[in-house]
C-alpha positions as CSV (number, residue, x, y, z in Angstrom):
1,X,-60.8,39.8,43.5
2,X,-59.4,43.2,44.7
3,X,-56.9,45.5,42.4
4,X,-53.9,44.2,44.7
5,X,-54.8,40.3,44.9
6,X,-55.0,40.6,40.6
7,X,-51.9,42.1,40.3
8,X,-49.8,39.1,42.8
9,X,-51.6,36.7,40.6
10,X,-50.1,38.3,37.5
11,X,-46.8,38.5,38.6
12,X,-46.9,34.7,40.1
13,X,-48.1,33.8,36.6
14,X,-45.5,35.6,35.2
15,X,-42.7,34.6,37.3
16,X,-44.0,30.7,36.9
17,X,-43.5,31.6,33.0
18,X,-39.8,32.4,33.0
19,X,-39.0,29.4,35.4
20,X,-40.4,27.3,32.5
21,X,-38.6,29.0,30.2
22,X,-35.4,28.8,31.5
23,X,-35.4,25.3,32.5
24,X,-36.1,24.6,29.4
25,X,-33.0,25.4,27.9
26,X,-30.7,24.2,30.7
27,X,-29.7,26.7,32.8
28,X,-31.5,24.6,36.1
29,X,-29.5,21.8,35.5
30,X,-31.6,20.1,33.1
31,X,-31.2,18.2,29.8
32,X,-30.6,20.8,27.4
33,X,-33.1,20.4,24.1
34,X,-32.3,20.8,21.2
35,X,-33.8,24.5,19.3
36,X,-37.3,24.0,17.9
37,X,-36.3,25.7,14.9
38,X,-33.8,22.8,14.1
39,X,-35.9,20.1,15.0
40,X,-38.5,21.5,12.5
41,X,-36.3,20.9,9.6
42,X,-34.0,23.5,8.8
43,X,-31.4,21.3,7.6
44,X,-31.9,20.1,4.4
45,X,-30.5,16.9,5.7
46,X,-30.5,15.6,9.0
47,X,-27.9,12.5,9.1
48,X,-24.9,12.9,7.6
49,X,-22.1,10.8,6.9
50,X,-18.3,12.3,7.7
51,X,-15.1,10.4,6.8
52,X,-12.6,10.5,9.8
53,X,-9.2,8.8,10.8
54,X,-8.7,7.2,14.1
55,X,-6.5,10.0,15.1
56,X,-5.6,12.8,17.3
57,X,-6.6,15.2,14.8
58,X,-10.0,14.5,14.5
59,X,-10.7,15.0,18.2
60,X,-13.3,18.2,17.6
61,X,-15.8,15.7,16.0
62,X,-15.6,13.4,19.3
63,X,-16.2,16.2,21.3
64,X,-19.2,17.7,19.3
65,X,-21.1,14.2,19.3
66,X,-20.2,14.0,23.3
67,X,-21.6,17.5,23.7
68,X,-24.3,17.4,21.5
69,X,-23.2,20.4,19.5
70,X,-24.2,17.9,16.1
71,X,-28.0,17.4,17.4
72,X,-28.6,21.0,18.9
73,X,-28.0,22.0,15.3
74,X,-30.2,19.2,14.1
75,X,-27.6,17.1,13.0
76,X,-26.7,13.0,13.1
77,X,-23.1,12.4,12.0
78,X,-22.1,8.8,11.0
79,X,-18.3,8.1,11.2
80,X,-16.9,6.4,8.9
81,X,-13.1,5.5,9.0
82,X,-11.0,6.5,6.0
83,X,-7.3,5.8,6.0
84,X,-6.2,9.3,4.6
85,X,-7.2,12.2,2.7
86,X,-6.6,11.0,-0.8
87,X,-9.3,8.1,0.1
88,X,-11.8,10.7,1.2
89,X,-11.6,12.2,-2.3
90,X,-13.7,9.6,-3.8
91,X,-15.7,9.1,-1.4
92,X,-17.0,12.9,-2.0
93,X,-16.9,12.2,-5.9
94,X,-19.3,8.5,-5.0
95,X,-21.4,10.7,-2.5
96,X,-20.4,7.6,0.2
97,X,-19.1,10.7,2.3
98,X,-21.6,13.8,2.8
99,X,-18.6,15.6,4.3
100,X,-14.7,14.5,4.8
101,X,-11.8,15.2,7.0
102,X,-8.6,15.1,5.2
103,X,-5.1,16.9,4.8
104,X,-5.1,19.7,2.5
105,X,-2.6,18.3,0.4
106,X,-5.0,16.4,-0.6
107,X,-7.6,18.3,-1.1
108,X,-5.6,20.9,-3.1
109,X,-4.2,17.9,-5.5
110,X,-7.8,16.8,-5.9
111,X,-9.1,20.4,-6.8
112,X,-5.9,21.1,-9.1
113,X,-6.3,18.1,-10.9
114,X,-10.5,18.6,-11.7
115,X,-10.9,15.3,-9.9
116,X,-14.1,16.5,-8.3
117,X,-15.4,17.8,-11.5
118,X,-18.1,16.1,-11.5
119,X,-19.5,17.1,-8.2
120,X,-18.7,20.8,-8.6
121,X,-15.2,20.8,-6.9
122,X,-14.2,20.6,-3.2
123,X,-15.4,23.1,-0.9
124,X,-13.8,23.6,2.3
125,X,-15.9,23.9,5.3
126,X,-13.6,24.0,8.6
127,X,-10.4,24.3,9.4
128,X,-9.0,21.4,11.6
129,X,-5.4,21.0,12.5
130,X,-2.5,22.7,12.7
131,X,1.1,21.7,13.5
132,X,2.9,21.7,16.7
133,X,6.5,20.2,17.7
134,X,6.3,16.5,18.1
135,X,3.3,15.8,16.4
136,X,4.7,15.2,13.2
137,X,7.0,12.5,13.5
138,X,9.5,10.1,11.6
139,X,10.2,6.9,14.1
140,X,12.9,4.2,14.1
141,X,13.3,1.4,15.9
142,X,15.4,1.7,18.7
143,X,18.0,-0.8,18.2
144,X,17.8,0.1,14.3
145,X,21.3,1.8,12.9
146,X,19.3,5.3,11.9
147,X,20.0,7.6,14.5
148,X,19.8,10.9,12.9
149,X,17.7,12.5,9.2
150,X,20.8,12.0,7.7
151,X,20.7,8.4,8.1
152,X,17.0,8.3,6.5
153,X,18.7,8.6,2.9
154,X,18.2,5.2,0.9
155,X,15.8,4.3,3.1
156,X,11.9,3.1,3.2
157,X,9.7,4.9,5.3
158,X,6.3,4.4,5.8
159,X,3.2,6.7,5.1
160,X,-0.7,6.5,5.5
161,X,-1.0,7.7,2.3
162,X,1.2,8.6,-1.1
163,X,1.2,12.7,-2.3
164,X,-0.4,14.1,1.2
165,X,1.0,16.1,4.2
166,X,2.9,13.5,5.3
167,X,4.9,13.2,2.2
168,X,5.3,17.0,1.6
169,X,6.7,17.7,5.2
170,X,8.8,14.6,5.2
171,X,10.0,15.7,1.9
172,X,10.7,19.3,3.1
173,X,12.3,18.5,6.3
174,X,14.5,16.1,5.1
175,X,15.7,18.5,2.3
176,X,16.2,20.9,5.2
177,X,18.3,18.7,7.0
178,X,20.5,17.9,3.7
179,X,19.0,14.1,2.8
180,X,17.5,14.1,-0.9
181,X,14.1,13.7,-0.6
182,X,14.3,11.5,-4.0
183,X,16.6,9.1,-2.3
184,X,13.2,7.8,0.1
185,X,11.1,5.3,-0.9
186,X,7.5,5.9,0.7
187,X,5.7,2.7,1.0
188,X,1.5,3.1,1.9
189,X,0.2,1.8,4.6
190,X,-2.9,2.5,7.6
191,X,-0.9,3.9,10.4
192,X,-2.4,1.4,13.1
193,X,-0.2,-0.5,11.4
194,X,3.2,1.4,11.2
195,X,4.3,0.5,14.6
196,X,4.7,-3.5,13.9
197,X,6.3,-2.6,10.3
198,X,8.6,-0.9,12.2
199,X,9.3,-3.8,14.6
200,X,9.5,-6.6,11.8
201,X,11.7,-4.8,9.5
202,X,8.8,-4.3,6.9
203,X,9.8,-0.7,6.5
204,X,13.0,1.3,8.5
205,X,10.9,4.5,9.8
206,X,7.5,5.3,9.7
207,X,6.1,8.7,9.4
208,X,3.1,8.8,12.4
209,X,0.9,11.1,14.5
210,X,-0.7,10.8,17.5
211,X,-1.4,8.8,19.3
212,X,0.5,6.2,17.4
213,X,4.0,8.1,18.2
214,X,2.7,8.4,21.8
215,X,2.4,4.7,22.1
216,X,5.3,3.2,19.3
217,X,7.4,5.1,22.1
218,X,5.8,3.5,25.1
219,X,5.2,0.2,23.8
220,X,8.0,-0.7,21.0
221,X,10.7,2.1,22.1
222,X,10.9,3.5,18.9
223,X,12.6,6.5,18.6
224,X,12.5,10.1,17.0
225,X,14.6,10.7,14.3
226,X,12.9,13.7,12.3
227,X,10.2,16.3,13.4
228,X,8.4,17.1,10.2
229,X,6.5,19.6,11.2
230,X,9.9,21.9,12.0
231,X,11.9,24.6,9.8
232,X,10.4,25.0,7.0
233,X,6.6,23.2,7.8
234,X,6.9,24.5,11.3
235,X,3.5,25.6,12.1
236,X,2.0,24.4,8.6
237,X,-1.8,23.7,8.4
238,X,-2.3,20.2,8.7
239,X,-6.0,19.5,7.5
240,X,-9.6,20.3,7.8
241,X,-13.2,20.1,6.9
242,X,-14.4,19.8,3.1
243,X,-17.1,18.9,0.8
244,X,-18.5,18.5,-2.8
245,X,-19.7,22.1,-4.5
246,X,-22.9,19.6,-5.5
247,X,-23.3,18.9,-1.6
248,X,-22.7,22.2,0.0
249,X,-25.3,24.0,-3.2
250,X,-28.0,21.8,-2.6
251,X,-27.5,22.0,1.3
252,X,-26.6,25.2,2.5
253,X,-28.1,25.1,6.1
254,X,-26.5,21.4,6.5
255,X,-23.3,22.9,6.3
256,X,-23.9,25.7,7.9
257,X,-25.1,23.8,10.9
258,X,-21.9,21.9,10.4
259,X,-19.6,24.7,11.3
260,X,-21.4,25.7,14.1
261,X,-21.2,22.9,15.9
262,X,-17.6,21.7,14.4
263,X,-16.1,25.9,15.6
264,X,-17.3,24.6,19.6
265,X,-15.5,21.3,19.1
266,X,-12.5,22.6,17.4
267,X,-12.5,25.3,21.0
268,X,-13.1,22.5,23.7
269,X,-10.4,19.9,21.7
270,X,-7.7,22.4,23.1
271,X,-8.5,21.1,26.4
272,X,-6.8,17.8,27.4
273,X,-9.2,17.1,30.2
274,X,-11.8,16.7,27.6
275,X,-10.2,15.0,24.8
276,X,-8.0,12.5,26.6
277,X,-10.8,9.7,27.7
278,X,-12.1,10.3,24.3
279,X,-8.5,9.2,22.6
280,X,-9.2,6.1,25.0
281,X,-12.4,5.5,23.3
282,X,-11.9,5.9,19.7
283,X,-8.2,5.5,19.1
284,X,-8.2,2.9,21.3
285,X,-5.2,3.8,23.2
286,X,-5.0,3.1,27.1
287,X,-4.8,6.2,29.4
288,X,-1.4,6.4,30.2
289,X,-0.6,6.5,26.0
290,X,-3.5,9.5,26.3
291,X,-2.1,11.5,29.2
292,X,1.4,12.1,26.9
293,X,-0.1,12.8,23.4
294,X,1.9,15.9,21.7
295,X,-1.0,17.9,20.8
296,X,-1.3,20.3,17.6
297,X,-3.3,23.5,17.4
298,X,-7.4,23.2,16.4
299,X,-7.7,26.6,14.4
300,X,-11.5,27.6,14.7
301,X,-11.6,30.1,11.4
302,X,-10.6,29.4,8.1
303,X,-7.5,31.3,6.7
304,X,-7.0,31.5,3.0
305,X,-3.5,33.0,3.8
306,X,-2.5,30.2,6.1
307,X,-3.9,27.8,3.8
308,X,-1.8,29.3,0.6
309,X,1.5,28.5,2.7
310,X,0.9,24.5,1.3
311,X,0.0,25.2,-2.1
312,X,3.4,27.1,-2.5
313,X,5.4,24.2,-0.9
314,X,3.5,21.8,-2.7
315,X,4.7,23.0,-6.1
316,X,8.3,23.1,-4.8
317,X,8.6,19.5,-4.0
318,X,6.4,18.3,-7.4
319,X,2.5,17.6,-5.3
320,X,1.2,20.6,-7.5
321,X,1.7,21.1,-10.9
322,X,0.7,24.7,-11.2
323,X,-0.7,27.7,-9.0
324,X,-4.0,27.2,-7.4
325,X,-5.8,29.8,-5.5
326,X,-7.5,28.6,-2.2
327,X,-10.0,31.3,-1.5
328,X,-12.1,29.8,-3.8
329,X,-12.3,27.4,-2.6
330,X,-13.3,28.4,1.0
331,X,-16.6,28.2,2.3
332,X,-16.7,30.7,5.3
333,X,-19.1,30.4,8.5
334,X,-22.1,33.2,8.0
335,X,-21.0,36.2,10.5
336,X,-17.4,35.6,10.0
């Protein structure tokens, strides 16, 4: 073989190489694998089980399973449905739930409180949701004689949960727009099931999200009569990511992996294209209800300074006993 016949064969060997190579990880068109390094075991444990609500909020998670940001990172994330923060609590305490979404109020309480003693605390992982106008809201029937906050006082309105964000921005706005939060009775309920209590008279106003606002509008013609997450909770962090101390010690890698792949949800949940036929799916809403959803912010770092804002309006409406310091607390992504 001459010099110049040997050196075409190298380079078409070569060149065959980095063809193989890069279809391998996609960028022909193909099925994009997962890294070999993953698949090998770097997590210390593959499947995990992560407490979720069937709400707007948790929209990140849908898109990472969609995507496949869970398994390129090794993971397999069960659902299960929880019907608030406060239930996730135990389920972290029980080891039920590897990993929970849940309001920080909750979380905070839990952590103040030593409930998670026994597990080494709550760690929190991700940041998840973060208020916008409308997505916060306190509905009334439309024919019903509350037309305005005001009208709220001596009333019952419902909640998915007592001593949580719903309570502490109800509380907060209502104070702002001169009704005594202690004159509201909060009666507990899943908030699938808010917009019939509403109808039936079971309870006068219900505090919901979305898509349940979206669609007690459409469907029932219930109306707005207080945006919680306004004056002083405009903006507020709404909930996150979080763990047991035991958990995240003995799997540091799982987490990790976690956060990677929960930080590219969290980015492609700001785009309604992509989060609208999942809303369909597992909120189990029709299209229409979908297309109108007011949509919060889906923060992609953790902030303890952000995050400090609810412990100090939790100890001025009575949901925190004493100062707690959320840094601690805080789990941050390696790199960040």
């Amino acid at each position: 073989m001459t010099r110049r016949v040997r050196r075409i064969a190298v380079r078409g060997i070569a060149l065959a190489t980095l063809l193989a190579t890069v279809a391998s990880c996609g960028l022909l068109g193909g099925k994009e694998q997962t890294p070999a390094a993953n698949s090998n075991g770097q997590v210390e444990k593959a499947k995990i089980t992560l407490g979720v609500l069937p709400i707007l909020d948790v929209a990140s998670v849908h898109v990472a399973k969609q995507k496949g940001y869970f398994a390129q990172e090794g993971l397999e994330v069960e659902l299960k449905v929880i019907q608030g923060g406060a239930q996730a609590i135990p389920g972290l305490i029980n080891k039920e739930l590897d990993m929970t979404f849940g309001n920080w109020v909750s979380f905070f309480a839990a952590q103040s409180k030593d409930a998670a003693k026994a597990v080494d605390g709550i760690k929190l992982i991700a940041d998840g949701y973060q208020a916008k106008p409308d997505m916060f809201l306190i509905l009334a029937a439309g024919d019903s004689a509350i037309k305005s906050p005001k009208d709220l006082a001596g009333k019952t309105i419902a909640i998915n949960t007592f001593k949580n964000i719903a309570e502490l921005t109800a509380k907060a706005t209502l104070e702002a727009a001169n009704v005594d939060p202690k004159s509201v009775t909060f009666k507990e309920m899943p908030f699938p099931d808010m917009q019939a209590a509403v109808a039936n008279k079971t309870v006068d106003a219900a505090f919901m999200v979305e898509p349940f606002i979206t669609r007690a509008q459409r469907a029932a013609g219930q109306v707005k009569i207080l945006d919680a997450a306004s004056g002083p909770t405009d903006n507020i962090p709404i909930a996150g990511y979080a763990t047991s101390g035991e958990f995240a010690k003995n799997n540091p890698k799982t987490v990790a992996a976690f956060q990677r792949a929960i930080a590219k949800g969290q980015a492609d949940a700001a785009d309604r294209p992509t989060v609208e036929p999942l809303l369909v799916e597992y909120a189990k809403v029709d299209k229409e209800t979908a297309a109108l959803v007011h949509f919060g912010a889906f923060p992609t770092s953790l902030d303890a300074t952000r995050l400090q804002r609810v412990t100090q309006l939790m100890q001025r409406y009575g949901l925190l006993d004493k100062e707690l310091d959320v840094k601690p607390m805080l789990i941050q992504p390696s790199g960040s």
